[in-house]
Every structure is written in structure tokens, then in C-alpha cells.
C-alpha positions as CSV (number, residue, x, y, z in Angstrom):
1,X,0.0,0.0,0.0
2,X,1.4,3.3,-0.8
3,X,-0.9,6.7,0.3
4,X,-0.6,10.5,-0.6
5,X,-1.1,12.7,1.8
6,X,-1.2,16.0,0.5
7,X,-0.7,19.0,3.2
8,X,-0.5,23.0,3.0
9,X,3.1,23.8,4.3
10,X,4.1,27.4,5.3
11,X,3.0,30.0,3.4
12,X,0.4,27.6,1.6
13,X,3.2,25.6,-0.3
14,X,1.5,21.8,-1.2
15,X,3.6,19.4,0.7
16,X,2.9,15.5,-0.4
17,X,3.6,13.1,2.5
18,X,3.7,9.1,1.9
19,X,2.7,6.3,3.6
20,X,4.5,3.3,2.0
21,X,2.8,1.0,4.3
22,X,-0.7,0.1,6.7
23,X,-0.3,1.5,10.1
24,X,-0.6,-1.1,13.0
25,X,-4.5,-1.7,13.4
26,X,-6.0,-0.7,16.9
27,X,-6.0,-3.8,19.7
28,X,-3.2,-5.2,18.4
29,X,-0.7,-4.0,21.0
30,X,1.1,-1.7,18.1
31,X,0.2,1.4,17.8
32,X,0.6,2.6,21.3
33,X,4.6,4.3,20.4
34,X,2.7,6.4,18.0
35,X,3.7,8.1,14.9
36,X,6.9,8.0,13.3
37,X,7.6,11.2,10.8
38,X,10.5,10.5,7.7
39,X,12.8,13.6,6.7
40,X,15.0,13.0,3.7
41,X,18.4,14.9,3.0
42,X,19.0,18.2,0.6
43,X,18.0,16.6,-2.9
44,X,16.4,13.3,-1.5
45,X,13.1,12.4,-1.5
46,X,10.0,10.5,1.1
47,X,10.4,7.3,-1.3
48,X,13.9,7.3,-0.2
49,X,12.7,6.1,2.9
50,X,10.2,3.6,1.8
51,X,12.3,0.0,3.2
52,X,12.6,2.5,6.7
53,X,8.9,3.5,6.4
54,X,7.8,-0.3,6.0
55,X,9.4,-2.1,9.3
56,X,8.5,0.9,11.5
57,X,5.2,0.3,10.1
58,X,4.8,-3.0,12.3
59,X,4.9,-0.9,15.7
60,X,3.9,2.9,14.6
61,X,1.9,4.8,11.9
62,X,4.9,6.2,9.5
63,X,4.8,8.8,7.6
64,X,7.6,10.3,5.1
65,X,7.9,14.3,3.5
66,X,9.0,15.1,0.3
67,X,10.1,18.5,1.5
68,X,9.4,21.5,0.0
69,X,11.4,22.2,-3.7
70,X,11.8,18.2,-3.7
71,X,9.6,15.3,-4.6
72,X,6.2,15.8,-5.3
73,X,6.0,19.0,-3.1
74,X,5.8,22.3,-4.9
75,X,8.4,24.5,-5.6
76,X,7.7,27.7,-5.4
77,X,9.9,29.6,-7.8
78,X,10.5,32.5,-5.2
79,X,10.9,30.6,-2.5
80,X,11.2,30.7,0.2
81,X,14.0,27.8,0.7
82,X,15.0,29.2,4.4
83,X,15.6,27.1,7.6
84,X,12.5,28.7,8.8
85,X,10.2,27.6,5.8
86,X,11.6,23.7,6.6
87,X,10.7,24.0,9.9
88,X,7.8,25.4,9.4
89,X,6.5,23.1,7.0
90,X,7.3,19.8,9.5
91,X,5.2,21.1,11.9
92,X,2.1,22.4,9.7
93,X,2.6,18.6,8.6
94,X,2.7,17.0,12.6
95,X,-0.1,19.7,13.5
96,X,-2.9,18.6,10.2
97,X,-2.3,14.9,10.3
98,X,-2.6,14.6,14.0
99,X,1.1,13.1,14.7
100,X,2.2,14.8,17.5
101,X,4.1,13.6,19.8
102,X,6.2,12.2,16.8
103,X,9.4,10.6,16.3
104,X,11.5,12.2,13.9
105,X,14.0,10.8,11.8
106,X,16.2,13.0,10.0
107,X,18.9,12.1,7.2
108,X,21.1,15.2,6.6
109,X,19.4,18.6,5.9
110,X,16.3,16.6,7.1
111,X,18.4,15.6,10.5
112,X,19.0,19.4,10.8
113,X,15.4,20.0,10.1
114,X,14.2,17.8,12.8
115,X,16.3,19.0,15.8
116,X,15.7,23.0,15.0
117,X,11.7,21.6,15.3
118,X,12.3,20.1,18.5
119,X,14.0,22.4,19.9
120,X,11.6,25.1,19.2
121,X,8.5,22.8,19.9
122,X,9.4,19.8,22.3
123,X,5.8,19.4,22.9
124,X,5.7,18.4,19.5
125,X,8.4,15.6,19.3
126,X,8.5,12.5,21.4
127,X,12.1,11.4,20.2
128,X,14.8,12.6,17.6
129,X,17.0,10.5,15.4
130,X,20.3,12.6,13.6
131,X,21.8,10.5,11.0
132,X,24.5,12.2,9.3
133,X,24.5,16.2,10.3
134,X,27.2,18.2,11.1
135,X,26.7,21.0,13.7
136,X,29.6,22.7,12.7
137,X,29.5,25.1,9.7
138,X,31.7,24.3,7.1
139,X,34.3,27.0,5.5
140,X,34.0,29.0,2.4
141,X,35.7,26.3,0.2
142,X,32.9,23.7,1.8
143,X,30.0,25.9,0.6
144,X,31.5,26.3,-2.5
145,X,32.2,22.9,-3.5
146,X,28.6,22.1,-4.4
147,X,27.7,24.7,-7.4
148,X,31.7,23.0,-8.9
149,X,30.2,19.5,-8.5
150,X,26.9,20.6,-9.6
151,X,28.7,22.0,-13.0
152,X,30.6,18.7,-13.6
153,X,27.4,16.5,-13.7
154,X,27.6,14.9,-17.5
155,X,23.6,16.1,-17.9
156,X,21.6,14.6,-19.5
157,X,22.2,11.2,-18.9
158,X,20.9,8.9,-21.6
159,X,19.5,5.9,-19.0
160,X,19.4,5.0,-15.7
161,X,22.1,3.1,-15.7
162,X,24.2,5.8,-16.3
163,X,23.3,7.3,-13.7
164,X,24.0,4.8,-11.8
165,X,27.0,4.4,-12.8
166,X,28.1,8.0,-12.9
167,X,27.0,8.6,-9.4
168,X,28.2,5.0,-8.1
169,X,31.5,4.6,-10.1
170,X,32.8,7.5,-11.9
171,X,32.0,10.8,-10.0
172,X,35.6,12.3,-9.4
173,X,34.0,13.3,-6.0
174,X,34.1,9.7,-4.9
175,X,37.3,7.9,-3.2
176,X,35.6,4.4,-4.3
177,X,33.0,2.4,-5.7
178,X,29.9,3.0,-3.8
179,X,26.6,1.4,-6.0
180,X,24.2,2.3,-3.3
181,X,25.0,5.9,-4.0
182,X,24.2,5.3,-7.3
183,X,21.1,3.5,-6.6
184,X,20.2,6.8,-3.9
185,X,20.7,9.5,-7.4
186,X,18.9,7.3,-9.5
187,X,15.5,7.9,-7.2
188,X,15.9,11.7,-8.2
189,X,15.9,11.8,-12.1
190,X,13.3,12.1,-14.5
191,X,13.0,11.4,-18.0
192,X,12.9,14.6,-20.3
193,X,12.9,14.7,-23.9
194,X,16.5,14.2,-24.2
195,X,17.3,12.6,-21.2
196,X,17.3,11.7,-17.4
197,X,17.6,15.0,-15.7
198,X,17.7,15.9,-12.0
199,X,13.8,16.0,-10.2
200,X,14.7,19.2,-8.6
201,X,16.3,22.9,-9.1
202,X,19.8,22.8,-8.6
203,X,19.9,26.6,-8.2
204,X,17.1,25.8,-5.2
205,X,18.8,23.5,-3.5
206,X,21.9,25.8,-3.4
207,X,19.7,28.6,-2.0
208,X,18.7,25.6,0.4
209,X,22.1,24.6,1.1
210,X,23.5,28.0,2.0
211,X,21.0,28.9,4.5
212,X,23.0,26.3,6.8
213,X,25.9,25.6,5.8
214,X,27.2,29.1,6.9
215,X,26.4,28.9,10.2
216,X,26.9,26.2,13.6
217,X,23.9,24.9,15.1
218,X,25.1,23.8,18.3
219,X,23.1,25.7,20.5
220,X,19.7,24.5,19.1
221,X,21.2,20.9,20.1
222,X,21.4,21.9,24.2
223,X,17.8,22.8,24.0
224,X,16.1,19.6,23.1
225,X,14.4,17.9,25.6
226,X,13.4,14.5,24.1
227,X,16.3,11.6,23.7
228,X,18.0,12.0,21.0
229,X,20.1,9.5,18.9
230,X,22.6,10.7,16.5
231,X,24.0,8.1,13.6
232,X,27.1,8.1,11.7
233,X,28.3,6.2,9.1
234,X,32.2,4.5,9.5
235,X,33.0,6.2,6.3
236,X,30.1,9.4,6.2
237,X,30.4,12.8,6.2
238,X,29.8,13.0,10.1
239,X,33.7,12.7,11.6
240,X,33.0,10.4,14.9
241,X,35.0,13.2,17.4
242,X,32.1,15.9,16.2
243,X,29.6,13.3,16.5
244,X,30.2,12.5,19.4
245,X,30.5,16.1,21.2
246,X,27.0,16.2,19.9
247,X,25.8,13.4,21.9
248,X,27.6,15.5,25.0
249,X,26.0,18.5,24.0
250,X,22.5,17.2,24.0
251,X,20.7,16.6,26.9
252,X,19.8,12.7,26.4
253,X,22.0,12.2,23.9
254,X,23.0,8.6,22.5
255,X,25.3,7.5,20.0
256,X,25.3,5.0,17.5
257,X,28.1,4.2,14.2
258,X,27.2,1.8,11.5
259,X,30.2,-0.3,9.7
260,X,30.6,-0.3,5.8
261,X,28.7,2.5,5.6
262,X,28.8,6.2,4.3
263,X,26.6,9.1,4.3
264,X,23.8,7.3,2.7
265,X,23.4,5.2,5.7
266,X,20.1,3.8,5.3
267,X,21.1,2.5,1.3
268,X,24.5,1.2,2.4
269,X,23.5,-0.3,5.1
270,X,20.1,-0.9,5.6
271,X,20.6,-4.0,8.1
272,X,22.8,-1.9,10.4
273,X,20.9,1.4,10.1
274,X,17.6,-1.1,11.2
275,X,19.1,-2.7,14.4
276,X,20.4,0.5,15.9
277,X,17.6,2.6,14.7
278,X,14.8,0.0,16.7
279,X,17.5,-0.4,19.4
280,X,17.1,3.5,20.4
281,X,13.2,3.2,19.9
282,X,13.1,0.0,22.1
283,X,14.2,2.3,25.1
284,X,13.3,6.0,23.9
285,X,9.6,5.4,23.1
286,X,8.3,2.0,24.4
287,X,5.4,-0.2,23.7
């Protein structure tokens, strides 16, 4: 079973949530942890999260967000693509489909999304799962990197298996093979006339990007009240030492790392990203 939900977002913006699975039927001892909401990375999408979506879906309703310039949502040509729109939009989304208090899981810019939101509103959120964001802001070469490696992408490509391949194998931005990276791209193309193309603006999600990559978001991280796990992979983005001064700095902080895996955790190793994912929901919000 797969369900749209379509919700008004800040500033009226049509959101599309997903439910790629039934939620656990009342009496059956299920649905008592509640509601679980999905937030995918800068460029991802809710169907990224489908496998995730389905095995939560035994113990709590799930729901996933294609987030605002991504997906099915709209994208508003002015914008806005601000940290406050994102958070804005996740809790228009908790508040008209009834969710709160929610789980959040956040992968990247979704990660980021999910602790501003429960910092600000920790009557909203029951528990908080950070896979792979940095707190830290990143220098001037960091933010700049993306619009270079933007420019190199060989568009169009002429099948999926070139993307693929480009995005699994051949991007000079890569140390190694990785094919689930490749698998993770192919979920954001669409077939144009002369080509697979990306799903989304690039120029939006550089206006997306920037609003946090400038700044540290440390602070928001002492303020959340709800436990809070935060998930690296070995070989992700997320350098353990920071990671781990995040788990100080929040207030019920936990830590968990997941072997042979990068920043797309939850395609690289879905196994791993599974046991320490229902681990922290065991304890943080039982049955």
C-alpha cells in the first residue's frame, strides 16, 4: 500500500507526504509508540525512505515528507527555501495529520530540520533521530564545493544506468565504488525529452544549502528535551569526534556508528541502520 497525503506547508506551499505501508490496526498492542515522521536529505526524497517506512510500520503509523522544492511537493519559484520555511513546513505537517508527539528521523538537511523543530516545539516531538549532520558550519571552500560539482554532472544522462553508474563509479567526487549511492541518485531523475535529468532545481537546493551551511547549530542541540540519537556512518560525512560532542551536548543524547557504511546510511547499510535505529526506539519510546 502506498498513500498520498497532500498537506498545506508554510506560506500555503503543497507538501505530499507518503505512507508506503498500513499503520498497525487498533487492539493489536502496536500502535501505542505512535507516529513515526520520515525527513530525507537536501536533494532526497520521502520514497527514499520507503524499506525504513515499512518495518517501522509493524509498531507505529509512518509517515515520510517530500520536503518543500523536492519530490512531489511544490516548488515555489521564489521561495522561500530558508531554515525557517523547513521547519515550518514539519510542523504544519505534525499539527494537520494529527502526529504529534512524533518521532523524527532526519537524514542530513532533514536531521537538521528535525532537531531545529524540536528544539523550538518539544511538545511536538517525542524522540529525535540525527543521521549524518554536522553541527559545525563548514568553511568557504565547503560551501562552494557544491555549485563546482553541480557543473561537472555529464547532464543529460541517456539511462538510468548511467546514472547509476556515474554517481556509483565514476564521479571524481568519490574515493571508491559505492553502488548504493548510485542507486540513492537514480530515485531523483526524471526522463525529459532528451534525457534523465535531475527531479529538482539545482539553483534551489543551493539557496537551500547555504541557509546552513554558513552557520553552527550547536546551541539548538542543548535545548532539546526528548532523547535523542545521532548516527554516523564509518565512512560518512559525520567525523565520529564531532559526533560524538554532539551526543555530549545534547541533553539525552545517544550515540550510535554503522560499519561499511557512508553518508547514505540507510542505502548502504540498511541492516545496520535497522538494528540501531529500533534499538534507540526499544528504550526511547516503548510499547
Amino acid at each position: 500500500m502506498v498513500r498520498r497525503i497532500d498537506v498545506s506547508g508554510s506560506g500555503g506551499v503543497r507538501l505530499a507526504a507518503w505512507e508506503f505501508a498500513d499503520p498497525p490496526k487498533a487492539g493489536e498492542g502496536a500502535a501505542a509508540p505512535g507516529a513515526v515522521l520520515l525527513l530525507h536529505g537536501l536533494m532526497g526524497r520521502a520514497a527514499h525512505w520507503a524499506e525504513t517506512a515499512r518495518w517501522l510500520s509493524a509498531r507505529h503509523r509512518a509517515v515520510a515528507l517530500d520536503m518543500r522544492g523536492h519530490g512531489r511537493s511544490g516548488r515555489p519559484a521564489g521561495g522561500p527555501f530558508t531554515r525557517e520555511a523547513y521547519v515550518a513546513d514539519v510542523q504544519a505537517v505534525i499539527e494537520n495529520l494529527g502526529l504529534a508527539p512524533v518521532t523524527l528521523i532526519g537524514h542530513a538537511m532533514g536531521a537538521l530540520t528535525a532537531w531545529q523543530l524540536a528544539a523550538r516545539r518539544p511538545d511536538l516531538v517525542r524522540a529525535l533521530v540525527i543521521c549524518e549532520m554536522r553541527a559545525s558550519a563548514l568553511s568557504a571552500a565547503g560551501r562552494r564545493e557544491w555549485g563546482e560539482w553541480f557543473r561537472s554532472w555529464p547532464v543529460p544522462f541517456a539511462t538510468l544506468a548511467d546514472v547509476r553508474k556515474w554517481f556509483g563509479e565514476e564521479d571524481p567526487a568519490l574515493e571508491r565504488p559505492k553502488p548504493a549511492r548510485g542507486d540513492f541518485y537514480a530515485e531523483v531523475m526524471a526522463e525529459r525529452s532528451d534525457g534523465w535529468r535531475p527531479a529538482f532545481s539545482r539553483r534551489q537546493m543551493l539557496l537551500a544549502r547555504e541557509t546552513y551551511v554558513r552557520d553552527a547549530h550547536w546551541e539548538e542541540l542543548a535545548h532539546i528535551e526528548c532523547p535523542a540519537l545521532v548516527v554516523r556512518g564509518l565512512d560518512g560525512e559525520l567525523g565520529r569526534a564531532e559526533a560524538q560532542e554532539m551526543v555530549r551536548v545534547l541533553p539525552h543524547g545517544r550515540y550510535a556508528e554503522v560499519h561499511d557504511a557512508g553518508h547514505f546510511v540507510h542505502y548502504d547499510q540498511p541492516e545496520g541502520w535497522r538494528r540501531v535505529v529500533e534499538e534507540f526506539l526499544e528504550t526511547a519510546v516503548p510499547a
